[in-house]
C-alpha positions in Angstrom: -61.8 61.9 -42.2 -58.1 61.8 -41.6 -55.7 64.1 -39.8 -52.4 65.0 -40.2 -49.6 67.6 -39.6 -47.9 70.6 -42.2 -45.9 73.4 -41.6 -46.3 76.9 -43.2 -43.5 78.1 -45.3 -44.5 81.4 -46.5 -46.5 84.6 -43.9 -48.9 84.6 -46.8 -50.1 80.9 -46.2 -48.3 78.1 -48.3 -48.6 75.6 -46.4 -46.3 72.4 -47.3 -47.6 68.4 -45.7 -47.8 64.5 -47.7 -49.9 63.9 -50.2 -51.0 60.9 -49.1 -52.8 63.1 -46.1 -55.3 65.0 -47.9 -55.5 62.3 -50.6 -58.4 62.4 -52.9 -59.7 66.0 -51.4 -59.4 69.4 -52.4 -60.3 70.8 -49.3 -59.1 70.6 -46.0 -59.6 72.5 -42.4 -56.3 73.8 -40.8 -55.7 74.5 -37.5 -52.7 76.8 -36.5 -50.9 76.2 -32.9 -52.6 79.7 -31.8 -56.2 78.1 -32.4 -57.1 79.9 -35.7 -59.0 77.5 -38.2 -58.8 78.2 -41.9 -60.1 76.8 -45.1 -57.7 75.5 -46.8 -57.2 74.4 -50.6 -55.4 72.0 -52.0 -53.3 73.2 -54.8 -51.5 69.9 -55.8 -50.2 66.6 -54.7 -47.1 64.8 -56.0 -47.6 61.0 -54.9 -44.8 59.8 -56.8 -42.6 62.2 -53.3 -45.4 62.4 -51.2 -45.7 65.6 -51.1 -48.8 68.2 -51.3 -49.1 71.9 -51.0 -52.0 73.7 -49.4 -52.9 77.7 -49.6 -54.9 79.5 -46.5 -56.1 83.0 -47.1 -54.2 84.5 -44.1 -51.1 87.3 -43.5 -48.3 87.6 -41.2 -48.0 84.3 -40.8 -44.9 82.3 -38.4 -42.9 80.5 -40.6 -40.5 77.9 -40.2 -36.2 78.4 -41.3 -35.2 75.5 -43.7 -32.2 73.9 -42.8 -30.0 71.5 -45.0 -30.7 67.7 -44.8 -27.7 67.1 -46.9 -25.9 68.6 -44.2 -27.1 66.2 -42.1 -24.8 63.4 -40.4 -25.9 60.2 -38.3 -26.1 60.4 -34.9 -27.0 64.1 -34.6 -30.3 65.1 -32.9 -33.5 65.0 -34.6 -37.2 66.5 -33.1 -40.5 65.7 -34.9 -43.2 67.6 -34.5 -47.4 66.7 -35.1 -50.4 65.5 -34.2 -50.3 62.2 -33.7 -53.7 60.5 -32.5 -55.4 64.2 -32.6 -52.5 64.8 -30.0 -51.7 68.6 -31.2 -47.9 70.0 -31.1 -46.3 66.8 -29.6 -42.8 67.3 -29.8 -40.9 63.6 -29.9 -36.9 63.6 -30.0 -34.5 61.2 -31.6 -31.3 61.0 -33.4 -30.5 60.8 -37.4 -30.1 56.9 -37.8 -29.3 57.1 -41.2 -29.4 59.0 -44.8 -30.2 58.3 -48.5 -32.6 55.4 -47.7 -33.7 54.4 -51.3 -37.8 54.1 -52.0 -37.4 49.9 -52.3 -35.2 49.9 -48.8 -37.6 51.5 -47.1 -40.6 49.2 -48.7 -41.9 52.1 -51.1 -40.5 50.8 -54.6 -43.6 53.5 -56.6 -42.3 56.7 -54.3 -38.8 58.3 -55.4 -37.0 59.5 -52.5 -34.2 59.4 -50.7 -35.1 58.9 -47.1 -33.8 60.4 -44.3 -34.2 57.4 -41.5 -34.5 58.9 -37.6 -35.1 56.6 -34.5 -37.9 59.9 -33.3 -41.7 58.3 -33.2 -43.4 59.4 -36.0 -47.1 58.0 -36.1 -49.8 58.2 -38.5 -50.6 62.1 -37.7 -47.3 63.2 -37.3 -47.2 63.0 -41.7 -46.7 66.1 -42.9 -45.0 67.5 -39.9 -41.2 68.9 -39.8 -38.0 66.8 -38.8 -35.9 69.8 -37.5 -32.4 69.7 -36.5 -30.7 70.7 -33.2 -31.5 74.3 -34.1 -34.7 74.6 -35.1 -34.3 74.1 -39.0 -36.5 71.9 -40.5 -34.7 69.4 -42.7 -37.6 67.0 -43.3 -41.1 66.5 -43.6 -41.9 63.4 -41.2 -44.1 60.6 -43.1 -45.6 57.8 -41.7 -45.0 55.6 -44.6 -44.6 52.6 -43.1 -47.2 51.7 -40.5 -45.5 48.6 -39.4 -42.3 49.7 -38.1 -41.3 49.9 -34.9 -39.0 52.5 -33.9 -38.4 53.6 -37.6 -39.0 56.5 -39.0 -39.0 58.4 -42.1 -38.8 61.7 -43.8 -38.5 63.5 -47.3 -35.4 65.5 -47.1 -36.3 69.5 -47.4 -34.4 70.1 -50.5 -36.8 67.2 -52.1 -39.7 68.4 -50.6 -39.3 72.5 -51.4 -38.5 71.6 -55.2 -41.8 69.7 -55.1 -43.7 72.5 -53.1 -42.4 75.2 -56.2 -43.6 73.2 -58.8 -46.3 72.7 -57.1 -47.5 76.5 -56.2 -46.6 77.6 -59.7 -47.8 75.1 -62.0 -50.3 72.6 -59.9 -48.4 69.7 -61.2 -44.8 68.1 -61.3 -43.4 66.5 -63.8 -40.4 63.5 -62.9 -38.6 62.8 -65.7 -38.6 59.1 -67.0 -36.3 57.0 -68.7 -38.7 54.1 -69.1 -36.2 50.9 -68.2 -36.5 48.0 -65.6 -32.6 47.6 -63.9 -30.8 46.1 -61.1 -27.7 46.5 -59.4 -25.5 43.0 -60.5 -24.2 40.7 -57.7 -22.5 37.6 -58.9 -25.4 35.4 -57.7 -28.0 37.9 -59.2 -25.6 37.8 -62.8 -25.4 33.4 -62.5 -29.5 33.9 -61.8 -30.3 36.0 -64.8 -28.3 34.0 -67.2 -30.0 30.9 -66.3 -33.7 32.6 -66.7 -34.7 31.7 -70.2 -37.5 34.9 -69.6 -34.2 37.2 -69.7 -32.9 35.5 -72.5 -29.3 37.6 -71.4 -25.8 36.7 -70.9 -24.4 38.9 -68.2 -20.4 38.4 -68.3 -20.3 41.3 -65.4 -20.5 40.9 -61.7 -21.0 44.5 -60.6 -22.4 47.5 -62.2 -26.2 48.5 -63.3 -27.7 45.9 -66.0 -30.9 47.1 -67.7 -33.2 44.0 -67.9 -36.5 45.5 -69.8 -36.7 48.5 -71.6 -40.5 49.4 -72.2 -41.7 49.7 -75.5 -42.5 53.4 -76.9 -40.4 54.9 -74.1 -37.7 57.4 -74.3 -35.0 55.0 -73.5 -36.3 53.3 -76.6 -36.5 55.8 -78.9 -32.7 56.6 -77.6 -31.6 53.4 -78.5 -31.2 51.5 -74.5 -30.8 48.1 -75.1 -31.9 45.0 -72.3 -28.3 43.7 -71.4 -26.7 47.2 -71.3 -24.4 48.0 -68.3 -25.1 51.8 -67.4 -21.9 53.3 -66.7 -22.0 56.8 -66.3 -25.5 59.3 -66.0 -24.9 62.9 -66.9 -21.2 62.3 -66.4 -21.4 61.3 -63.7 -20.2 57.2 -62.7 -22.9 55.1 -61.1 -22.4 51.8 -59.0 -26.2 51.0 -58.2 -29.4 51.6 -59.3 -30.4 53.9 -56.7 -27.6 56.3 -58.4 -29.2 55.4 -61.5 -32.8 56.9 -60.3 -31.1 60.1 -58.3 -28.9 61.1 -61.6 -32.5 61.1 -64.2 -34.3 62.4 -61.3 -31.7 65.7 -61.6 -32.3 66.0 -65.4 -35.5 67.7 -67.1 -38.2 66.3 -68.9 -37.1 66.7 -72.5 -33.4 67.9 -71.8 -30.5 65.9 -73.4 -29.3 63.1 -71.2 -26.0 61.6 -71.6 -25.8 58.0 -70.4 -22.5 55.8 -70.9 -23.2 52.1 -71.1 -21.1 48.7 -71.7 -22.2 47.2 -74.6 -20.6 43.6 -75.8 -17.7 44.8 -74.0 -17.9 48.5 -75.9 -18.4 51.8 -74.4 -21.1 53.4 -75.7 -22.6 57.0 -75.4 -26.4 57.0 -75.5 -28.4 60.6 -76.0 -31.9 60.5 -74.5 -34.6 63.2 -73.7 -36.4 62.0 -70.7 -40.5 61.9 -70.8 -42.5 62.6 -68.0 -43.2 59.9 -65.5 -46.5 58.5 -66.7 -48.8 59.2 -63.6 -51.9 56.7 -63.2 -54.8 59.1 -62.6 
């Protein structure tokens, strides 16, 4: 059996920590810093954040003060705090190295975060545990995604983490809304590439900007009228420059809202209307 670390975000006992920690179980034993042991249930897991919720049957409960990791800026302090190796409430200390650390940066193309990046150890039991600021805030939830990295460490920021937990507590599930295209963000070596791939069948004339290479059959983006070879432009307004931006702009829409996307068609601005699905989860 595994272990890891959570932190308790309500006195009645909602209890937030990774999904990938209590992965595939729908029980698990907690163990508060005082010594108190509780069953706990599993209420839902999000893998596509790595994030999971937990309820114990307890009151007057400690609770921790949630900070603001957009606040956040590099260099500041940043304290982890878990169980790393069975190793209960080891504090380590660090600083912010960095913020908005896309899923494929940090070697986690399936997840969709933004990372927060610290230089503070965090080990396999340390998931689920807070990052907290200088103050005592938690801004993170610590996850040990990458087991290979030295010196690197990552974190869910809290805002991404406490819309998950909600969703979570009062429906069980979480829907991320979907779009259903394959893109990249254009370099001119990636744009001189594609048009010389016969698979792609394309001819890019742009060097910079979002290009949407597949868009999957039956999707939304289909339905909408997303064409492969279309340059987004804009998301909800707002103007993107990578596909990182791309994923953060559907990711703040609702499943079966009206999304406005702008995109460069044969040299033509267009205005695309789609409803985003629901990310199709593989049970």
């Amino acid at each position: 059996q595994g272990t890891g670390s959570g932190f308790i975000l309500s006195s009645d006992g909602r209890l937030i920590t990774n999904a990938h920690v209590v992965e595939g179980t729908e029980e698990v034993k907690v163990t508060l810093k005082d010594g108190r042991s509780f069953d706990g249930q599993v209420v839902g897991t999000d893998p596509v954040t790595d994030v999971a919720v937990v309820k114990i049957e307890a009151t007057d409960l400690p609770t921790v003060n949630l900070g603001k990791a957009e606040n956040l800026t590099p260099g500041e302090w940043a304290i982890a705090i878990g169980n790393p190796l069975g190793l209960d409430n080891t504090v380590t200390v660090g600083i912010i190295s960095a913020l908005g650390r896309s899923s494929s940066q940090v070697g986690v193309p399936e997840k969709r975060v933004s990372f927060i990046q610290t230089d503070a150890a965090i080990n396999p039991g340390n998931s689920g545990g807070p990052l907290l600021n200088a103050t005592g805030e938690v801004v993170g939830i610590n996850t040990a995604i990458r087991a290979n990295a030295q010196g690197l460490g990552f974190a869910i920021p809290v805002e991404t983490a406490e819309r998950i937990a909600n969703q979570l507590f009062s429906k069980g599930k979480v829907e991320h809304p979907y779009l259903g295209i394959q893109m990249v963000t254009l370099t001119p070596e990636l744009r001189e590439k594609i048009n010389q791939d016969q698979d792609f069948d394309l001819k890019v004339t742009q060097d910079h900007g979002v290009l949407i290479v597949r868009v999957v059959p039956g999707s939304p983006a289909q339905r909408a009228g997303f064409k492969s070879g279309d340059i987004i432009k804009t998301v909800a307004s707002k103007p993107v420059k990578n596909a990182t931006e791309v994923q953060q702009g559907v990711e703040a829409s609702e499943v079966g809202s009206q999304l406005e996307v702008e995109v460069l068609r044969n040299g033509k601005t267009k205005l695309i209307v789609v409803r985003p699905g629901a990310f199709p989860m593989e049970n």
